[in-house]
PDB file as gemmi writes it, atoms N, CA and C in Angstrom:
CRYST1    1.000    1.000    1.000  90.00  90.00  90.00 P 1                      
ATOM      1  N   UNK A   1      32.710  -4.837   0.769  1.00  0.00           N  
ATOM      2  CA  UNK A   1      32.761  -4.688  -0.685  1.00  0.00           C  
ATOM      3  C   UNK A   1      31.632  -5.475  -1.351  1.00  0.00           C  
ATOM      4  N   UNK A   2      31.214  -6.655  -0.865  1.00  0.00           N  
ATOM      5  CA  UNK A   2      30.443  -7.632  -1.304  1.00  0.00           C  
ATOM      6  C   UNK A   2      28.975  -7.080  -1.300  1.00  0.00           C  
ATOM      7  N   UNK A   3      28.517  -6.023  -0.053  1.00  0.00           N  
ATOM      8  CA  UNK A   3      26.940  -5.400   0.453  1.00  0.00           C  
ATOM      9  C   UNK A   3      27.370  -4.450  -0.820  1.00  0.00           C  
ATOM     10  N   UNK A   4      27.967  -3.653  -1.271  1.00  0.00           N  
ATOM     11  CA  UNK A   4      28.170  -2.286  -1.991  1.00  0.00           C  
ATOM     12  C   UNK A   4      27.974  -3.110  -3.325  1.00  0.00           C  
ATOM     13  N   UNK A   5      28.324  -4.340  -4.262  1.00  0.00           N  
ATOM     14  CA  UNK A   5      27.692  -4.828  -5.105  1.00  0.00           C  
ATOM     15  C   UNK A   5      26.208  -5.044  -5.145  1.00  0.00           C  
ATOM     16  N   UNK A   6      26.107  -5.822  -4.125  1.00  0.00           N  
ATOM     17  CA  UNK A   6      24.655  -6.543  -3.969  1.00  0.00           C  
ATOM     18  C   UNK A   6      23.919  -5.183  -4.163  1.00  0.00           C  
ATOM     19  N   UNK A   7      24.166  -3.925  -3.319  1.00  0.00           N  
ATOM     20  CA  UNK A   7      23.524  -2.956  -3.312  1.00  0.00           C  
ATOM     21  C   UNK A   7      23.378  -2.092  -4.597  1.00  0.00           C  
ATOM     22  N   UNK A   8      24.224  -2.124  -5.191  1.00  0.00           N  
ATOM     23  CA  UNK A   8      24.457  -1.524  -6.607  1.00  0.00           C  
ATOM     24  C   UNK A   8      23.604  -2.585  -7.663  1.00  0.00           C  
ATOM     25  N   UNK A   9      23.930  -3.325  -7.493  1.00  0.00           N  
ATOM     26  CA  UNK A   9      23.529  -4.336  -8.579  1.00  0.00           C  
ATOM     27  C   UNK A   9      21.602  -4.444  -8.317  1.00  0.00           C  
ATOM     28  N   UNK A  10      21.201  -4.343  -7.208  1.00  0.00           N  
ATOM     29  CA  UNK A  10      19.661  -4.284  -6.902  1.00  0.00           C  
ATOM     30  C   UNK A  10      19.194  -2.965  -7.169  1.00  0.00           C  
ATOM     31  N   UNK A  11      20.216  -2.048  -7.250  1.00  0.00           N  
ATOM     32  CA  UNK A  11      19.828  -0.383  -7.662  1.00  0.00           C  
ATOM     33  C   UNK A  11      19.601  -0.477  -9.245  1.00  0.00           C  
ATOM     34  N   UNK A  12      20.701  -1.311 -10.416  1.00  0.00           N  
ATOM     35  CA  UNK A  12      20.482  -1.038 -11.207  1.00  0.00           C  
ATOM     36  C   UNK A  12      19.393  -2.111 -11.742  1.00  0.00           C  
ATOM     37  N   UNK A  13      19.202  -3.449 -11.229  1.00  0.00           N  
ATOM     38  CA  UNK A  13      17.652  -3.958 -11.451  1.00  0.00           C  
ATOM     39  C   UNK A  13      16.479  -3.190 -11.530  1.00  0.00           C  
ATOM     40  N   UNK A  14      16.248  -2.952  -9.787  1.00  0.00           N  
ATOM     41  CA  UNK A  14      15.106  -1.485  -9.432  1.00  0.00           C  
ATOM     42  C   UNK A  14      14.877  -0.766 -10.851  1.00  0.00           C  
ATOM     43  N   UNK A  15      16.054  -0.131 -11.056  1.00  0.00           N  
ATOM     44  CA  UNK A  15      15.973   1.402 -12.147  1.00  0.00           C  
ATOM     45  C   UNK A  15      15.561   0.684 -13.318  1.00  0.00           C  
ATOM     46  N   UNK A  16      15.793  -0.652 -13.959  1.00  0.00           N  
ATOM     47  CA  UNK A  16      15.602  -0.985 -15.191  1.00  0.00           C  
ATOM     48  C   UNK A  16      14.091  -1.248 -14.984  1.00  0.00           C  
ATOM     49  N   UNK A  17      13.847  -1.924 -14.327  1.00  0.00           N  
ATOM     50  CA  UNK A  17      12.117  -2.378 -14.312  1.00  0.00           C  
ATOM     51  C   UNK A  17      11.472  -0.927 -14.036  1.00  0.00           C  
ATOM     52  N   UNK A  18      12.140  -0.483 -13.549  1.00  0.00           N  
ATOM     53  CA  UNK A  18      11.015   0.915 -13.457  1.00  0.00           C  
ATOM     54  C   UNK A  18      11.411   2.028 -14.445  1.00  0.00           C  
ATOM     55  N   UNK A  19      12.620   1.773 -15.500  1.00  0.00           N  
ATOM     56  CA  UNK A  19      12.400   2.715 -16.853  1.00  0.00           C  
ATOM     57  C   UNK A  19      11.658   1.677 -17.481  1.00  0.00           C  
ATOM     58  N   UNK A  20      12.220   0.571 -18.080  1.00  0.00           N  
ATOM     59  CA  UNK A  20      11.878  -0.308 -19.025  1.00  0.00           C  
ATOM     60  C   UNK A  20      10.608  -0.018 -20.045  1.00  0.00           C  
ATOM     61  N   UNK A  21       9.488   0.160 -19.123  1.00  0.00           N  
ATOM     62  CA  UNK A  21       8.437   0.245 -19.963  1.00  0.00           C  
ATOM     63  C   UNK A  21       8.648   1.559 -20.942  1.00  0.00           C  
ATOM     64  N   UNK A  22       8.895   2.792 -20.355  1.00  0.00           N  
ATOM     65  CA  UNK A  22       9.097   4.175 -20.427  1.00  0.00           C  
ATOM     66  C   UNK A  22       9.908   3.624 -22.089  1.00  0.00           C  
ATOM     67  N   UNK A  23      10.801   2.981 -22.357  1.00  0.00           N  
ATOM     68  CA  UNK A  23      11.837   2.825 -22.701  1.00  0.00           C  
ATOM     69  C   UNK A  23      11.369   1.818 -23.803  1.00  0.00           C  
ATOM     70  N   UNK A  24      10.197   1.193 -23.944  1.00  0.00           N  
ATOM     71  CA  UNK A  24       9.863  -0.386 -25.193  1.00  0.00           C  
ATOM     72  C   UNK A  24       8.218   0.489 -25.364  1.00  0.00           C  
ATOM     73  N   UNK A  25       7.414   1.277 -24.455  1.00  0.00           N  
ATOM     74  CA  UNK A  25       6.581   1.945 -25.439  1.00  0.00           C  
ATOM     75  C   UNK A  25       6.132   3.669 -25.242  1.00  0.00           C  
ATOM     76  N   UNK A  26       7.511   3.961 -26.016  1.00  0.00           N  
ATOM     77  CA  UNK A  26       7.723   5.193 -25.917  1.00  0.00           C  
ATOM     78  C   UNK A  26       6.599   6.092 -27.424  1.00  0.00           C  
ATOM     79  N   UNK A  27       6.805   5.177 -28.268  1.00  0.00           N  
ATOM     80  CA  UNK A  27       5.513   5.977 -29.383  1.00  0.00           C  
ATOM     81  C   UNK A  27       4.362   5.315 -29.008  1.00  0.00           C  
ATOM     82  N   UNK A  28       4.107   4.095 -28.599  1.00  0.00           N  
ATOM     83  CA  UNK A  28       2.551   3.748 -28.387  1.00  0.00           C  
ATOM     84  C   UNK A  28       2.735   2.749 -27.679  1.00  0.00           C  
ATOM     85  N   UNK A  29       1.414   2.826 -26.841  1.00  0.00           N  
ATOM     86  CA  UNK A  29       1.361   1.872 -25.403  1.00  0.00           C  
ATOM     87  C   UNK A  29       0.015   1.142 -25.430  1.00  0.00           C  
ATOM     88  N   UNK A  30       0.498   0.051 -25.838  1.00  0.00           N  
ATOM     89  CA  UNK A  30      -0.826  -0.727 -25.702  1.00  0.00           C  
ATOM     90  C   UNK A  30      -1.655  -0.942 -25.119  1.00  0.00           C  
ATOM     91  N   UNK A  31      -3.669  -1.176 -25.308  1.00  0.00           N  
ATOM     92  CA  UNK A  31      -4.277  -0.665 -24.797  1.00  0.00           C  
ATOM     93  C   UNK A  31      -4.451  -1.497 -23.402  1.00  0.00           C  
ATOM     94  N   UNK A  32      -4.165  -2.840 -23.379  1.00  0.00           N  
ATOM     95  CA  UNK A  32      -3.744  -3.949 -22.213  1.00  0.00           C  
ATOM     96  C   UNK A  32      -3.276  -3.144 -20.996  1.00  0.00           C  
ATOM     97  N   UNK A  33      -1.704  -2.501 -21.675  1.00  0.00           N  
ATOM     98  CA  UNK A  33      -0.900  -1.929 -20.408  1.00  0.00           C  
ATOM     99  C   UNK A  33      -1.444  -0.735 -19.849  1.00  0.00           C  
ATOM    100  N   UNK A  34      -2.472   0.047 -20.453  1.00  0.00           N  
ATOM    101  CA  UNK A  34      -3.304   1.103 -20.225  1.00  0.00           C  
ATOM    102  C   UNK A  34      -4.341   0.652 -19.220  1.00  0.00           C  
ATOM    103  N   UNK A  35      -4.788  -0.543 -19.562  1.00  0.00           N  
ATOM    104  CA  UNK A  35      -6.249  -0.858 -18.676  1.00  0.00           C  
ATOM    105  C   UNK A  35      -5.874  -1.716 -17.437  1.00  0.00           C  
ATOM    106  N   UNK A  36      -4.442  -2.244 -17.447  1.00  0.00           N  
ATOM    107  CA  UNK A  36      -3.704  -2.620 -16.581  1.00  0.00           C  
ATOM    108  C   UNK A  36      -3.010  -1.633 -15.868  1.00  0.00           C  
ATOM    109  N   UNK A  37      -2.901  -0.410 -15.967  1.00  0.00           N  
ATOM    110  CA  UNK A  37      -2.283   0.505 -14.950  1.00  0.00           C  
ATOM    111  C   UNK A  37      -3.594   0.977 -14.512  1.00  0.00           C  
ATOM    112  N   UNK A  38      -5.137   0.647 -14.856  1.00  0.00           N  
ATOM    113  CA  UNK A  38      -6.231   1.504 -14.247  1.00  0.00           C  
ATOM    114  C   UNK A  38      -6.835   0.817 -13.380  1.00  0.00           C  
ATOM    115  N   UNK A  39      -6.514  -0.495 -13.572  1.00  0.00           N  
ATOM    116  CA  UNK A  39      -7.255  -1.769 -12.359  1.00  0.00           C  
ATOM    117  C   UNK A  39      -6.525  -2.138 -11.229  1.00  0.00           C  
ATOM    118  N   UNK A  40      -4.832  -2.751 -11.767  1.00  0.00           N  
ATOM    119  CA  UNK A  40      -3.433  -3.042 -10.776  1.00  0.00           C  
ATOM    120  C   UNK A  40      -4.151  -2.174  -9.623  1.00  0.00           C  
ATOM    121  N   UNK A  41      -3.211  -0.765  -9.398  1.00  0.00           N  
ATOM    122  CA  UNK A  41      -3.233  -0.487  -8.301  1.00  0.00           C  
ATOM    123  C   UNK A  41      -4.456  -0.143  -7.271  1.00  0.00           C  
ATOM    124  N   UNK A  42      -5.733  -0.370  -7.365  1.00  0.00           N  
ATOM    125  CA  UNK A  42      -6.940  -0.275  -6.681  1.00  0.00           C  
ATOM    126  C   UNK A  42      -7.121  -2.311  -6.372  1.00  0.00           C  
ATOM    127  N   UNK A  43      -6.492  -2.726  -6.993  1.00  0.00           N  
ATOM    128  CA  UNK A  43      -6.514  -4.365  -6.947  1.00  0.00           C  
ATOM    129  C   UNK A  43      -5.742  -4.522  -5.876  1.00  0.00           C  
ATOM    130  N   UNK A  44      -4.755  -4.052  -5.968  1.00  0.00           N  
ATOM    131  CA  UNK A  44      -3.434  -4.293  -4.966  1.00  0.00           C  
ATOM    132  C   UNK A  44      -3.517  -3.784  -3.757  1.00  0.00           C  
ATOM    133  N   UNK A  45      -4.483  -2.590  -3.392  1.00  0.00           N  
ATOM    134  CA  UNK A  45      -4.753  -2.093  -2.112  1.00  0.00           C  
ATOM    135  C   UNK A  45      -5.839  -3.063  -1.735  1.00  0.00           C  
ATOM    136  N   UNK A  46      -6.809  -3.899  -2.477  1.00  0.00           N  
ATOM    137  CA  UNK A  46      -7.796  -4.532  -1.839  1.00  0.00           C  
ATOM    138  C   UNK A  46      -6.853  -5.594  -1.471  1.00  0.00           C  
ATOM    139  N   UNK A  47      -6.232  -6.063  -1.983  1.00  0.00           N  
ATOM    140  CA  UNK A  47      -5.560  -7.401  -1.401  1.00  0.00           C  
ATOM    141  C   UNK A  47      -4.693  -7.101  -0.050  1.00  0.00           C  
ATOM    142  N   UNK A  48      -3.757  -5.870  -0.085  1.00  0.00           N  
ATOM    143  CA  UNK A  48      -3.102  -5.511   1.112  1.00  0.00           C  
ATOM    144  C   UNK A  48      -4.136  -4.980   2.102  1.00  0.00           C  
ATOM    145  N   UNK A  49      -5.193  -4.912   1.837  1.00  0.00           N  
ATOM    146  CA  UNK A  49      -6.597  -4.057   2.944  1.00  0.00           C  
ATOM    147  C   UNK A  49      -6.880  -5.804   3.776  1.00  0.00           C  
ATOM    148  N   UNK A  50      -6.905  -6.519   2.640  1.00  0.00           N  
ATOM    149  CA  UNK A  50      -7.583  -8.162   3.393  1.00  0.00           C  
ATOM    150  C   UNK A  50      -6.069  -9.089   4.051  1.00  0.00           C  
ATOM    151  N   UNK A  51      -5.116  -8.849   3.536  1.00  0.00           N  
ATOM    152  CA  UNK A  51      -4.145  -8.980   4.131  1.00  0.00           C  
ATOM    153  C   UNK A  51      -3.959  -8.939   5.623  1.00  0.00           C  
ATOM    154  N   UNK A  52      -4.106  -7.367   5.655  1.00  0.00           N  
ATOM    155  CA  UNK A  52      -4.265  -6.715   6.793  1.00  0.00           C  
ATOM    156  C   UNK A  52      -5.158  -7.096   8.180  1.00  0.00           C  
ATOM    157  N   UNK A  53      -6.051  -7.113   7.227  1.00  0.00           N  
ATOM    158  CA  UNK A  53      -7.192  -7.771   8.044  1.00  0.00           C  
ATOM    159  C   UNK A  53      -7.608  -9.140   8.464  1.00  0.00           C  
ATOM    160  N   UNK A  54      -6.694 -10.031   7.869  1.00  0.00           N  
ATOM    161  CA  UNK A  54      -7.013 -11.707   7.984  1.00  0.00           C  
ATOM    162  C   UNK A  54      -7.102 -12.300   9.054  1.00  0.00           C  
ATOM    163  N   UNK A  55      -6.211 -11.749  10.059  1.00  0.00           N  
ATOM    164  CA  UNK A  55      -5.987 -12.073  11.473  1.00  0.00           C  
ATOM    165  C   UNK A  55      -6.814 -11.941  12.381  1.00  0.00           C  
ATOM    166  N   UNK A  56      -7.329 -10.961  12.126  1.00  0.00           N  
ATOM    167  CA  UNK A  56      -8.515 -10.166  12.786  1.00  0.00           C  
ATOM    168  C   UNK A  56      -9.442 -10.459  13.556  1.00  0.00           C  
ATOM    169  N   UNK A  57      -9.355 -11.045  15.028  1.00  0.00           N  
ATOM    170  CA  UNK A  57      -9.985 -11.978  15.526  1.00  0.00           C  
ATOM    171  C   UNK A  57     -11.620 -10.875  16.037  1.00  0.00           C  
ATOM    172  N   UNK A  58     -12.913 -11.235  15.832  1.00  0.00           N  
ATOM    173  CA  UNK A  58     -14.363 -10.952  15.729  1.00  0.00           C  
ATOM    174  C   UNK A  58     -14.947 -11.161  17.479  1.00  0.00           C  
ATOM    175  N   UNK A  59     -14.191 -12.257  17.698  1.00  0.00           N  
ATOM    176  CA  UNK A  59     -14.811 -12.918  19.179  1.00  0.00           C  
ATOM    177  C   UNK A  59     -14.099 -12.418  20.352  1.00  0.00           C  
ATOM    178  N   UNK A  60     -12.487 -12.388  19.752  1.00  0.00           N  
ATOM    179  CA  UNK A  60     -12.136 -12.201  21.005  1.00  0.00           C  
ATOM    180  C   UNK A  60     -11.156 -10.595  21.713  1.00  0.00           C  
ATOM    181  N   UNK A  61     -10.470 -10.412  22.312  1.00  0.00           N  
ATOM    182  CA  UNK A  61      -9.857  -9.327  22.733  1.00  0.00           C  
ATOM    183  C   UNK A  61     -10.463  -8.285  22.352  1.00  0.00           C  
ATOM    184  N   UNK A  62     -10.358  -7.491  21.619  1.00  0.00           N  
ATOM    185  CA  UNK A  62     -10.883  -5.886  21.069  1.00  0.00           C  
ATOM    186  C   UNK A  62     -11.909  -6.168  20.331  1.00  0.00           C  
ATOM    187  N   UNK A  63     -11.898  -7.452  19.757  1.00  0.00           N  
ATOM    188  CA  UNK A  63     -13.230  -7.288  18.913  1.00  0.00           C  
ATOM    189  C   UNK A  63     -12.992  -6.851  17.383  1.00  0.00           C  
ATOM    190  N   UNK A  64     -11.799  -6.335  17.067  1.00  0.00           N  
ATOM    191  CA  UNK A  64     -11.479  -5.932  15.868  1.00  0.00           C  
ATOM    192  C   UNK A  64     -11.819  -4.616  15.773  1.00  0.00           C  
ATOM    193  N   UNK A  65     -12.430  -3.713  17.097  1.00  0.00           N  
ATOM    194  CA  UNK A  65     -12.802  -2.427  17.034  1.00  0.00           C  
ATOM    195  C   UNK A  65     -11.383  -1.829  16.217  1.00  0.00           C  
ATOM    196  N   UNK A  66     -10.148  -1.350  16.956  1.00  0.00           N  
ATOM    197  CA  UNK A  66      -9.218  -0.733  16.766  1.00  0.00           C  
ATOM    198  C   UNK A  66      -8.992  -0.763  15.359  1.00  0.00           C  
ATOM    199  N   UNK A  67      -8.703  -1.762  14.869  1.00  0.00           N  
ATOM    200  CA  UNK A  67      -8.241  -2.299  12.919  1.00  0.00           C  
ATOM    201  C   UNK A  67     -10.009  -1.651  12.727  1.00  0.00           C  
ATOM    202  N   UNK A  68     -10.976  -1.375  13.206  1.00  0.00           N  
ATOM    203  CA  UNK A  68     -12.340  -0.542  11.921  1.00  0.00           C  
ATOM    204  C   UNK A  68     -12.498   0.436  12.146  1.00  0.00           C  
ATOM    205  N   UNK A  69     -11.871   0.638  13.187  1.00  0.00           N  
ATOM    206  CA  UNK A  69     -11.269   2.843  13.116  1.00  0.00           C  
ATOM    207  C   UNK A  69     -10.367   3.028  12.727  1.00  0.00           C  
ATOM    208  N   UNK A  70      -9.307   2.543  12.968  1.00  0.00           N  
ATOM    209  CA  UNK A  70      -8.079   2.924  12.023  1.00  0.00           C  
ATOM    210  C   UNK A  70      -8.566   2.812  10.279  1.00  0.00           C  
ATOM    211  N   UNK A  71      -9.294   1.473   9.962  1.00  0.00           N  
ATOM    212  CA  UNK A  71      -9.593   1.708   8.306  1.00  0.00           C  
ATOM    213  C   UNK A  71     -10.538   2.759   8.328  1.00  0.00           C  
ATOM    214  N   UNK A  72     -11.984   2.596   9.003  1.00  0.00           N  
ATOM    215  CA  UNK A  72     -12.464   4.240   8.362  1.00  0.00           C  
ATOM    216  C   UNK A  72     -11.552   5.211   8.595  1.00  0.00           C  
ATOM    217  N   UNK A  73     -11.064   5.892   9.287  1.00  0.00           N  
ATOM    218  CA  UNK A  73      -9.924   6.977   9.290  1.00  0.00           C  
ATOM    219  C   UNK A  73      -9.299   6.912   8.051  1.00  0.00           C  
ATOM    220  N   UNK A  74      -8.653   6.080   8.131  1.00  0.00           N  
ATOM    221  CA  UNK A  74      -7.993   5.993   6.579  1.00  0.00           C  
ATOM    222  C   UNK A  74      -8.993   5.953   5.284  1.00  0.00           C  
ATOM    223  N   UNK A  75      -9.650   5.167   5.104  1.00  0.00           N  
ATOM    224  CA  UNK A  75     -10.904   5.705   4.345  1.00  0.00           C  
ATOM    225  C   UNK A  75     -11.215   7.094   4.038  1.00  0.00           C  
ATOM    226  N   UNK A  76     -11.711   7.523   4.763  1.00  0.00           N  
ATOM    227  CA  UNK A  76     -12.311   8.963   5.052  1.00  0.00           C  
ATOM    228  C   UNK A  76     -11.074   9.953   4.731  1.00  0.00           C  
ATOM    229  N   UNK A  77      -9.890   9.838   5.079  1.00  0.00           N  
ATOM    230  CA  UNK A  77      -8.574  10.928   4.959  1.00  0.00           C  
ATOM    231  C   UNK A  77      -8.930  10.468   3.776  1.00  0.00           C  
ATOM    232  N   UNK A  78      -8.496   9.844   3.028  1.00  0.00           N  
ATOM    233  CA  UNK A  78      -8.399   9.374   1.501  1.00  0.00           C  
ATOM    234  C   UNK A  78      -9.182   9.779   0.419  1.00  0.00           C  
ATOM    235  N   UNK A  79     -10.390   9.697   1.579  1.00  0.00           N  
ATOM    236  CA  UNK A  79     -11.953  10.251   0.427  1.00  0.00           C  
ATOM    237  C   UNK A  79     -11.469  11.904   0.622  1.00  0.00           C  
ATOM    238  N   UNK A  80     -11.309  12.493   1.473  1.00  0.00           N  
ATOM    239  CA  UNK A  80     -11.435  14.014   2.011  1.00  0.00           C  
ATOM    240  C   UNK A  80     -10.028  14.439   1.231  1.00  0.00           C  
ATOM    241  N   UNK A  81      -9.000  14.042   2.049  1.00  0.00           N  
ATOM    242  CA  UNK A  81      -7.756  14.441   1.247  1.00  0.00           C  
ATOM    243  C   UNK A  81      -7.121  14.523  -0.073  1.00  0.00           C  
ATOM    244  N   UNK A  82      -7.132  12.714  -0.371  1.00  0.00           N  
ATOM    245  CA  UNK A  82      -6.607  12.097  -1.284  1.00  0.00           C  
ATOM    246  C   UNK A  82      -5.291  12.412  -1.002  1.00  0.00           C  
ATOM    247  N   UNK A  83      -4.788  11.965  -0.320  1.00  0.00           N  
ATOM    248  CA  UNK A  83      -3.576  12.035  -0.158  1.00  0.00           C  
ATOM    249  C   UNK A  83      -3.241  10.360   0.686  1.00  0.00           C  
ATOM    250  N   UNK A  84      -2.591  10.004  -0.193  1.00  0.00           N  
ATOM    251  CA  UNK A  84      -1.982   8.291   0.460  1.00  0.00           C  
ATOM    252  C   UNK A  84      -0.967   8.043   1.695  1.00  0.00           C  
ATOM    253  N   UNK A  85      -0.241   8.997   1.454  1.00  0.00           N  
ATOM    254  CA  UNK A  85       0.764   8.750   2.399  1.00  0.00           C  
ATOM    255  C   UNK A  85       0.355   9.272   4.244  1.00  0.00           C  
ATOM    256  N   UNK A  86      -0.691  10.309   3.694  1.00  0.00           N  
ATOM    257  CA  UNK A  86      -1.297  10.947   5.168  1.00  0.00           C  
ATOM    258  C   UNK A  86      -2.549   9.798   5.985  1.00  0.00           C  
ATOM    259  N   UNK A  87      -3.229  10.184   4.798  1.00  0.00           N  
ATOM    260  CA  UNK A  87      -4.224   8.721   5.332  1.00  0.00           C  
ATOM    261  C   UNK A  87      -4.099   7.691   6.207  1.00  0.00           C  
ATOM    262  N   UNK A  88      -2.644   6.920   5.752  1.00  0.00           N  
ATOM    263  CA  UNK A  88      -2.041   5.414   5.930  1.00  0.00           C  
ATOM    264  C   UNK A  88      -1.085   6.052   7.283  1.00  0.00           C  
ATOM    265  N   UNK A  89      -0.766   7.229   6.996  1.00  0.00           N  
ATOM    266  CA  UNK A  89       0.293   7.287   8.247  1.00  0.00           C  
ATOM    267  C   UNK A  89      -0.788   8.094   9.667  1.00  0.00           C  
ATOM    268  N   UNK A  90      -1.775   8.380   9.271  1.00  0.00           N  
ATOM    269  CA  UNK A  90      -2.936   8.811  10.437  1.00  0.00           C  
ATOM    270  C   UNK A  90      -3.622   7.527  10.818  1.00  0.00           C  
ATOM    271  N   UNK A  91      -3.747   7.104   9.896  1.00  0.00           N  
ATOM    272  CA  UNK A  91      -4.043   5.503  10.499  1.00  0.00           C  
ATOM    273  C   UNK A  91      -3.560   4.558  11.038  1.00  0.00           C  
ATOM    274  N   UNK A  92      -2.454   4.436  10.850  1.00  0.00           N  
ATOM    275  CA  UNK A  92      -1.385   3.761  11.648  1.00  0.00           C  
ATOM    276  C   UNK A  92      -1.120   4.367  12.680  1.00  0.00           C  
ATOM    277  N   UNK A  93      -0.936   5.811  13.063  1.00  0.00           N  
ATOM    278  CA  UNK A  93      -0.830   6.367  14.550  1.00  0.00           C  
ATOM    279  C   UNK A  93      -2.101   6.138  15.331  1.00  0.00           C  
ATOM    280  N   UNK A  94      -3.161   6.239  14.659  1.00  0.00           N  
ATOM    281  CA  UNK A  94      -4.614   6.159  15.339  1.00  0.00           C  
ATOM    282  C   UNK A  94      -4.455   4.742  16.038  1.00  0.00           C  
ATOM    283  N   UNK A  95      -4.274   3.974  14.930  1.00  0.00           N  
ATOM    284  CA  UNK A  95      -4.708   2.160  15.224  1.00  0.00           C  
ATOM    285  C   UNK A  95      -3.466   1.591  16.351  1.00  0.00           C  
ATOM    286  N   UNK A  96      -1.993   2.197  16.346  1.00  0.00           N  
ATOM    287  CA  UNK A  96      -1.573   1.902  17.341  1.00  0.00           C  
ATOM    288  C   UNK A  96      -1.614   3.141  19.143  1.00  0.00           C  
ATOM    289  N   UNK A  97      -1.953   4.052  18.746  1.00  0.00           N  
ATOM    290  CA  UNK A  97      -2.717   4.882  19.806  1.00  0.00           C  
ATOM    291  C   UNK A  97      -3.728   4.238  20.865  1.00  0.00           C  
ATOM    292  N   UNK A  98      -4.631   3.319  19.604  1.00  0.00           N  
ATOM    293  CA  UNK A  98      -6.167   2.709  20.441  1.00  0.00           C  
ATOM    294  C   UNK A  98      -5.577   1.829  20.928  1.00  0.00           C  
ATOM    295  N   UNK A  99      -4.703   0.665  20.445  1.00  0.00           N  
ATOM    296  CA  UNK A  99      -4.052  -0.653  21.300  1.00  0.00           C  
ATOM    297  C   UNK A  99      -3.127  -0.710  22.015  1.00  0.00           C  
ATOM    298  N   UNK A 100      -2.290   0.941  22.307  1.00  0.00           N  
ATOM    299  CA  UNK A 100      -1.389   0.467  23.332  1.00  0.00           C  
ATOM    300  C   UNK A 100      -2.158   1.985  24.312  1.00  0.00           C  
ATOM    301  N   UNK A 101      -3.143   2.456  23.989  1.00  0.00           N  
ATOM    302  CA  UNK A 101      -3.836   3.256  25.212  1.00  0.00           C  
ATOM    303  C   UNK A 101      -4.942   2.874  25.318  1.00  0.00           C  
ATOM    304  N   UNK A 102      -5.576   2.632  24.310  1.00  0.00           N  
ATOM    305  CA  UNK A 102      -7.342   2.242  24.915  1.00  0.00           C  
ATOM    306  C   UNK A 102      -7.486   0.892  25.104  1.00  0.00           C  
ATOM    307  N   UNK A 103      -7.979  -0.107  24.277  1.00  0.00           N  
ATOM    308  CA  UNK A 103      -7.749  -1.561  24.056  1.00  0.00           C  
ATOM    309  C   UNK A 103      -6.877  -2.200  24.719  1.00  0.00           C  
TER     310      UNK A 103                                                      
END                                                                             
């Protein structure tokens, strides 16, 4: 009974932060939150791209080959496709393909 609150109660958080805005600037949206939805998410993939990559050892084992084919792949789907979810999920099969068959 206690998970079915917690779970409910994080459903109706979730849903408020993600109407909310919809919901406080419904006649006009300031030009801040405008130039902030055009920078955020290209910001947020560079940080999860270096994230990704921090570990990334240059000297030793693979060399970091595997993690710079898997990102161009993903790169390149992205540029060609534009599609996010294909990109990231061809890249992730690629990048674990090369380290548990090639590398």
């Amino acid at each position: 009974m206690n998970a079915a609150i917690l779970v409910g109660t994080m459903a109706i958080v979730t849903m408020l932060l993600r109407f909310l805005p919809f919901i406080v600037f419904k006649k006009y949206t300031p030009q801040y939150v405008v130039y902030l939805g055009k920078v955020l998410p290209p910001a947020i993939i560079g940080m999860l791209v270096i994230y990704c990559l921090k570990d990334v050892s240059l000297v030793s084992g693979s060399h970091g080959i595997p993690e710079l084919i898997a990102a161009l792949i993903v790169a390149g789907m992205q540029a060609w496709k534009h599609n996010s979810l294909m990109s990231i999920l061809l890249g992730t099969v690629i990048y674990m393909m090369l380290v548990q068959l090639v590398f």
